[in-house]
C-alpha positions in Angstrom: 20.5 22.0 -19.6 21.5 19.7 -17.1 19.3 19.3 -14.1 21.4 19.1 -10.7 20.9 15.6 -8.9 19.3 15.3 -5.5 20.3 13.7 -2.1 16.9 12.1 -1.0 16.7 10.2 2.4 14.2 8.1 2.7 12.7 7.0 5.9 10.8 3.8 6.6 10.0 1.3 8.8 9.3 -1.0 6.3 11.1 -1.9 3.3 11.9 -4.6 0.2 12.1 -7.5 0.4 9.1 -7.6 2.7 5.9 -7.9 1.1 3.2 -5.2 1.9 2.0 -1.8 0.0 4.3 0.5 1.3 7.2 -1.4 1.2 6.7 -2.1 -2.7 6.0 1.9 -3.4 8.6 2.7 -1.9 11.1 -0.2 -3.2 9.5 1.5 -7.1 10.1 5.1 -6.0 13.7 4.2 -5.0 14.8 2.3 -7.7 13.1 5.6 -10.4 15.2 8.2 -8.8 18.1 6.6 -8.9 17.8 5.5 -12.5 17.1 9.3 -13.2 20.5 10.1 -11.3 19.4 11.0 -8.1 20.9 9.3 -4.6 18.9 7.7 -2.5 20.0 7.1 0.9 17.3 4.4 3.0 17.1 4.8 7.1 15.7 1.8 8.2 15.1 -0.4 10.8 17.7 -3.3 11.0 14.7 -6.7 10.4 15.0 -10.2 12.0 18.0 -12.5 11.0 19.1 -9.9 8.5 22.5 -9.6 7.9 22.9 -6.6 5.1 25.9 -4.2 6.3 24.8 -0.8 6.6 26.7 1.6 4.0 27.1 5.0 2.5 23.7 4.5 1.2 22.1 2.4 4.1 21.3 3.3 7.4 20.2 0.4 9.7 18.4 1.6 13.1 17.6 -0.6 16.4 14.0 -1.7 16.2 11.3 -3.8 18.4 9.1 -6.3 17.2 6.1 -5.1 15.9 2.7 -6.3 17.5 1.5 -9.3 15.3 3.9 -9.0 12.9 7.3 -10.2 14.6 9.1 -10.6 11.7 9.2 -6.6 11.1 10.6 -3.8 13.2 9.0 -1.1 14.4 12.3 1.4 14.4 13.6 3.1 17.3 14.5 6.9 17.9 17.1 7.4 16.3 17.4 11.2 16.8 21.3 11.8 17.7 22.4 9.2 15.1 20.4 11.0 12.5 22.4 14.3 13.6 25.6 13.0 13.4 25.4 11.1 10.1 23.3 14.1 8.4 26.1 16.4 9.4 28.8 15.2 7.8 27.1 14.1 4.5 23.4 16.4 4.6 21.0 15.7 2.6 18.8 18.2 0.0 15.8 16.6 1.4 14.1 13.8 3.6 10.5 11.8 2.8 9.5 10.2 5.9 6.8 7.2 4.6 5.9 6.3 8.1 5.3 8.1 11.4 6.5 5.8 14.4 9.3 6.6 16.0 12.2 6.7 13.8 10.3 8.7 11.7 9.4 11.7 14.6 13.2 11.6 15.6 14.2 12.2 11.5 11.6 14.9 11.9 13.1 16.4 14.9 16.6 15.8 13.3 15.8 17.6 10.1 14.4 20.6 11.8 17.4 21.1 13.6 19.3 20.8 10.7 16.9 22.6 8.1 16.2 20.0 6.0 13.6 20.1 3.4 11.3 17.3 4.5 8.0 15.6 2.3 6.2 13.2 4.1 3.8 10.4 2.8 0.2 9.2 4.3 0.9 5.4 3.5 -1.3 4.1 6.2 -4.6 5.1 8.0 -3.4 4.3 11.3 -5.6 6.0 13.0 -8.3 3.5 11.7 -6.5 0.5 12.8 -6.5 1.7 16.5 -9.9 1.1 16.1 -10.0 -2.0 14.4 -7.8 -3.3 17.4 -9.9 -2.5 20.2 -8.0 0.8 21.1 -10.9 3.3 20.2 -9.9 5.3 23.0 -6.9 6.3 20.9 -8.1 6.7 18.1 -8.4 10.9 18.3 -5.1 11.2 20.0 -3.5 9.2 16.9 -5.3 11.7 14.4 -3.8 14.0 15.9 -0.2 13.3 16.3 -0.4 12.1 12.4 -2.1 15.4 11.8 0.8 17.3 13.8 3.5 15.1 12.1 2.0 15.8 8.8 1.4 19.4 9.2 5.1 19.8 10.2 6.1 18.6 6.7 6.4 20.8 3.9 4.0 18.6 1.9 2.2 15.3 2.4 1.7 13.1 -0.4 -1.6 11.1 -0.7 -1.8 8.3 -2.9 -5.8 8.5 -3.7 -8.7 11.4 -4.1 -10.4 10.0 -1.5 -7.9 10.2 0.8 -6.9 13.9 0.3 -10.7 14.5 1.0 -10.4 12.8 3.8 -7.4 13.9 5.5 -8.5 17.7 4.6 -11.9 17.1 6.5 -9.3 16.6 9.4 -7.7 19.2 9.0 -3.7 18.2 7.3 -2.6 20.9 5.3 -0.4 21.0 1.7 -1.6 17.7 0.5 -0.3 17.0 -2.8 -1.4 13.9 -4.9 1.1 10.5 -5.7 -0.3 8.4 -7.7 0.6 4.2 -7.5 1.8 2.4 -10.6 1.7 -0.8 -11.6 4.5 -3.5 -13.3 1.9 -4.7 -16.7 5.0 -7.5 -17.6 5.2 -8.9 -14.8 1.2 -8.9 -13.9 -0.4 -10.5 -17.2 -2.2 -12.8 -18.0 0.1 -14.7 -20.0 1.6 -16.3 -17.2 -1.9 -17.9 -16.3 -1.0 -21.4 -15.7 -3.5 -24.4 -16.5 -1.1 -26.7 -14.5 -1.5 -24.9 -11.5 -5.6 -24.1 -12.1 -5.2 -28.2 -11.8 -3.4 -28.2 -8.9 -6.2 -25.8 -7.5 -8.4 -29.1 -8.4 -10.5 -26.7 -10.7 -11.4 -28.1 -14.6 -12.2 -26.4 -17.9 -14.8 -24.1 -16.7 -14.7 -24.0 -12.8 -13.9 -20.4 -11.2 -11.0 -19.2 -9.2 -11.8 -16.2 -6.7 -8.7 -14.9 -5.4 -7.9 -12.2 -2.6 -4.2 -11.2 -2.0 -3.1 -9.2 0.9 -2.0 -9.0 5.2 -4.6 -11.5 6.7 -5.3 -8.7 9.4 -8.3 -7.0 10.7 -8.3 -3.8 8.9 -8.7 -6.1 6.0 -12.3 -6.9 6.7 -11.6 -10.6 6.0 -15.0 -11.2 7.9 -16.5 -10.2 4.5 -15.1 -13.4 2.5 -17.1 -16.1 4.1 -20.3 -14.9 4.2 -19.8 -13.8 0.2 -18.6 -17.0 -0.8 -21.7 -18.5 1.3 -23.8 -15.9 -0.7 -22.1 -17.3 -4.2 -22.7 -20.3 -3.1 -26.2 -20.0 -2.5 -26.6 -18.4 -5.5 -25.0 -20.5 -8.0 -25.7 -23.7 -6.8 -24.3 -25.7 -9.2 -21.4 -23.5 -10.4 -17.9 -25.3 -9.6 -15.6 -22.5 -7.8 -12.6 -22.3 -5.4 -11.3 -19.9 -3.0 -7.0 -19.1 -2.9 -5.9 -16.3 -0.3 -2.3 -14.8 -1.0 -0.8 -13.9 2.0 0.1 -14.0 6.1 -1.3 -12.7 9.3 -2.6 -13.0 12.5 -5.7 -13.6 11.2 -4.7 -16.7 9.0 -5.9 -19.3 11.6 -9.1 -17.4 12.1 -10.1 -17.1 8.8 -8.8 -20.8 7.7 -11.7 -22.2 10.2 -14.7 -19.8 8.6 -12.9 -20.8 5.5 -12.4 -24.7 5.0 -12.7 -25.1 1.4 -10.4 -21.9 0.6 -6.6 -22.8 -0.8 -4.4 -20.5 1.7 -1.1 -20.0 -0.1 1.0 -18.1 2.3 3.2 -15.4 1.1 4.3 -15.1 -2.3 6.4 -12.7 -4.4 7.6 -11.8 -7.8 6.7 -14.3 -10.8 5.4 -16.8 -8.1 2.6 -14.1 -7.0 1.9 -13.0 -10.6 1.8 -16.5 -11.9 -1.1 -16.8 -8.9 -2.7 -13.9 -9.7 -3.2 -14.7 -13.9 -4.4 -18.5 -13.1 -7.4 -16.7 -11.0 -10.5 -15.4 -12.3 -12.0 -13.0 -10.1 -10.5 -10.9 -7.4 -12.4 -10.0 -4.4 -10.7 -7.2 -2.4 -12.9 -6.4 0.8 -10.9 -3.9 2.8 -12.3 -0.5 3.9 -8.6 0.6 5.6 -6.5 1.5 2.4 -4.8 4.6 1.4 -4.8 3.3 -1.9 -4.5 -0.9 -2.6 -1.9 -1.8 -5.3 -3.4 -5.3 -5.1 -6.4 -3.9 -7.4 -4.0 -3.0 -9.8 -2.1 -6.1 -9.8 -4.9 -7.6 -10.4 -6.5 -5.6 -13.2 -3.2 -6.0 -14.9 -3.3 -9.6 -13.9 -7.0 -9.8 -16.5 -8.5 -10.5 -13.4 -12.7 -9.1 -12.6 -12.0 -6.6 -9.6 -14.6 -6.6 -7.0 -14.0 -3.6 -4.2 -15.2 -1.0 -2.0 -15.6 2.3 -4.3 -12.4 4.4 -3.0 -8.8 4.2 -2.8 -7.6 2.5 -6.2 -10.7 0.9 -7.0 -12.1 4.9 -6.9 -9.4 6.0 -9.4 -9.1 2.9 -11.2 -13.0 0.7 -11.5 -15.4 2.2 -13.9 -18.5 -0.4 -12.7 -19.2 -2.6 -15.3 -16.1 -1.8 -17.2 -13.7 -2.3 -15.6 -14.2 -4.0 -12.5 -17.2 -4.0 -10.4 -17.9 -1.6 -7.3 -19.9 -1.5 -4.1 -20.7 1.5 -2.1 -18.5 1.6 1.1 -19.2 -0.5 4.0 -22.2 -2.3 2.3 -22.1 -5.7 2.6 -25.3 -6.8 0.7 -24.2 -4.5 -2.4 -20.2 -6.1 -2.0 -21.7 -9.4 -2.4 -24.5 -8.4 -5.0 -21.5 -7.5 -7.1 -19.7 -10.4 -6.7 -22.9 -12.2 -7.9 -23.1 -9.5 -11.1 -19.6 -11.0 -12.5 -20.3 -14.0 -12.1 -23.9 -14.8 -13.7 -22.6 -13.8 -17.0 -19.5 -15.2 -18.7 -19.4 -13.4 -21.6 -20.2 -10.1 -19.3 -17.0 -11.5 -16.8 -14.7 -11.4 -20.3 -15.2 -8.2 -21.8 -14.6 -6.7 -17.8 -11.0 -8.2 -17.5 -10.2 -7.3 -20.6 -11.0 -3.7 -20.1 -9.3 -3.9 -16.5 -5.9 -5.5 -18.6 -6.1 -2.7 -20.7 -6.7 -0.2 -18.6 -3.7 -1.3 -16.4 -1.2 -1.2 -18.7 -1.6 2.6 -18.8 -0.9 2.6 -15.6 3.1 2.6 -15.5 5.4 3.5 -12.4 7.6 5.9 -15.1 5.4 8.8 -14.5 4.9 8.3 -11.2 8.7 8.9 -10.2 9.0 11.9 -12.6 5.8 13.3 -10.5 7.6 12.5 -7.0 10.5 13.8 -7.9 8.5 17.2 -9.5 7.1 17.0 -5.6 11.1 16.6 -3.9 12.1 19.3 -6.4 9.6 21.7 -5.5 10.0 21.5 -1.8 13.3 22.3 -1.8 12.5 25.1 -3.8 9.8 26.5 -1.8 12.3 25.7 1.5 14.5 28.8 -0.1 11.9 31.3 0.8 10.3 29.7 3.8 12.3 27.6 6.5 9.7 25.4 8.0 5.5 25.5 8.0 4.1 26.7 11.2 1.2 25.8 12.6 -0.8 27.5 15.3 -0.8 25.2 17.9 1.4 23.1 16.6 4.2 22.4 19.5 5.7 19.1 20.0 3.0 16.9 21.6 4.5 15.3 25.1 4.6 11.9 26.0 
């Protein structure tokens, strides 16, 4: 029997061919359901200097430039266009990834409407408000993303921890969505001795890579003061630095850092090629919903060094796999930093595992879970228009 194909919009502020977490999930998630039939239509804002033409498929939306980031878009209500194209050609259902404004006025458009609508908990916002000096806000943000969320028929959380989290707080009809990861491209047969060289490392010498937004919620702060520790350590031991990526941060963290290779932005068999000639990844944020960088990276053959939640929580056995600290400990992040790296033969058998262990982790299963997840809502919209919670009235402002 035939299963009926689905018109899924998906709302976003961010999307391929930038380079950041959510925009690569949801560039996967995409591509799945339409190779399983379904049609995916993308609201978006319109990015700097970009001149794709919107389309039956594509909706570009007016954005601003977001805060330390100008190259993206932080969309713009959009409510009244959302009516009018959603009207003539309506969706069966809506995932919102992201909460800012174009994502509340597809909320408030779908409502009026009755569309089914999922979201997704890509980011802990109300962490970075925090992070950026705006602690103030930081219990009015958790609750407009709790309100947002709540107003959804389900949210979809990429990590254990983070359903634990966000039910402490109170968001309702969490559902699980695991992250995959792309084993061809990220292997360790693309490690490259020419570029190792190019690194100025020799037979022998170490490569400690992190990849990811040079940011504050990152913890960046973290990477000197281990490679100090290393360095102390293993006196003697030949090693080198390379950060993958951009950010405010960059210039910050290029003066704590002088001996580090920054290597800017890199994508595709550029990034993975990066990622194989390393040796060991050190991945110090405490922000993330989940972290596909650790997978990358365990796919990659590299020894993973993280916090214990998010991906590294699913995906680390210590010792195994990868190497964990408890969260927020500094002494026991760098302790098992040192742990890799004062036994080669201990260093081999972990990326091994973690290669092994990746390539288990495919993206197939994920889209055949979200769209389970899509499938259901719509099902469950028959019986019950919209979730009401008490209390739960627009907020103003």
């Amino acid at each position: 029997m035939t299963r009926t194909s689905l018109h899924i919009a998906l709302i976003t502020e961010t999307f391929a061919p930038q380079v950041n977490g959510v925009a690569h999930t949801l560039s996967r998630l995409s591509d799945g359901l339409r190779g399983l039939g379904h049609r995916v239509e993308v609201v978006r804002p319109r990015q700097v200097e970009e001149r794709e033409e919107p389309g039956r498929d594509l909706l570009l939306c007016r954005g601003w430039p977001l805060p330390g980031y100008p190259q993206l878009q932080w969309g713009q209500s959009s409510m009244h266009k959302l009516l009018r194209r959603w009207r003539r050609d309506r969706p069966d259902v809506l995932y919102i990834a992201t909460e800012g404004p174009l994502g509340f006025s597809a909320l408030r458009a779908a409502r009026r409407l009755k569309i089914t609508v999922v979201s997704g908990f890509h980011t802990n916002f109300q962490q970075y408000s925090t992070l950026y000096g705006l602690s103030l806000l930081t219990r009015w943000v958790t609750h407009y993303l709790r309100w947002f969320h709540n107003r959804t028929r389900m949210t979809l959380v990429p990590s254990g921890s983070q359903r634990v989290l966000l039910q402490g707080r109170g968001f309702e009809r969490l559902e699980m969505l695991a992250r995959g990861v792309d084993s061809q491209l990220f292997n360790p047969a693309r490690r490259s001795h020419e570029l190792r060289r190019q690194w100025g490392l020799q037979d022998g010498d170490l490569a400690l890579l992190y990849v990811g937004r040079l940011a504050a919620e990152k913890n960046l702060g973290l990477l000197p003061r281990t490679l100090a520790a290393v360095h102390a350590r293993y006196p003697g031991r030949r090693l080198r630095l390379l950060v993958v990526g951009d950010g405010p941060q960059r210039s910050w963290l290029q003066q704590q850092l002088p001996d580090a290779l920054f290597c800017g932005t890199l994508r595709d068999e550029a990034l993975a090629t990066h990622y194989a000639s390393a040796d060991v990844f050190v991945f110090p944020s405490l922000t993330e919903t989940f972290g596909n960088v650790v997978l990358e990276a365990q796919a990659s053959g590299l020894g993973v060094v993280a916090y214990d939640s998010a991906a590294a929580a699913q995906h680390i056995r210590h010792g195994h796999t990868g190497a964990v600290a408890l969260p927020g400990d500094e002494e026991d992040f760098i302790e098992a930093v040192n742990w890799l790296l004062e036994d080669d033969e201990a260093l081999r058998r972990v990326r091994l595992n973690a290669r092994h262990h990746a390539t288990r982790q495919g993206w197939a299963a994920i889209v055949k879970r979200f769209e389970s997840h899509l499938r259901s809502a719509c099902q469950a919209n028959g019986a019950a228009q919209w979730p009401v919670t008490p209390g739960s009235s627009e907020p103003h402002g």
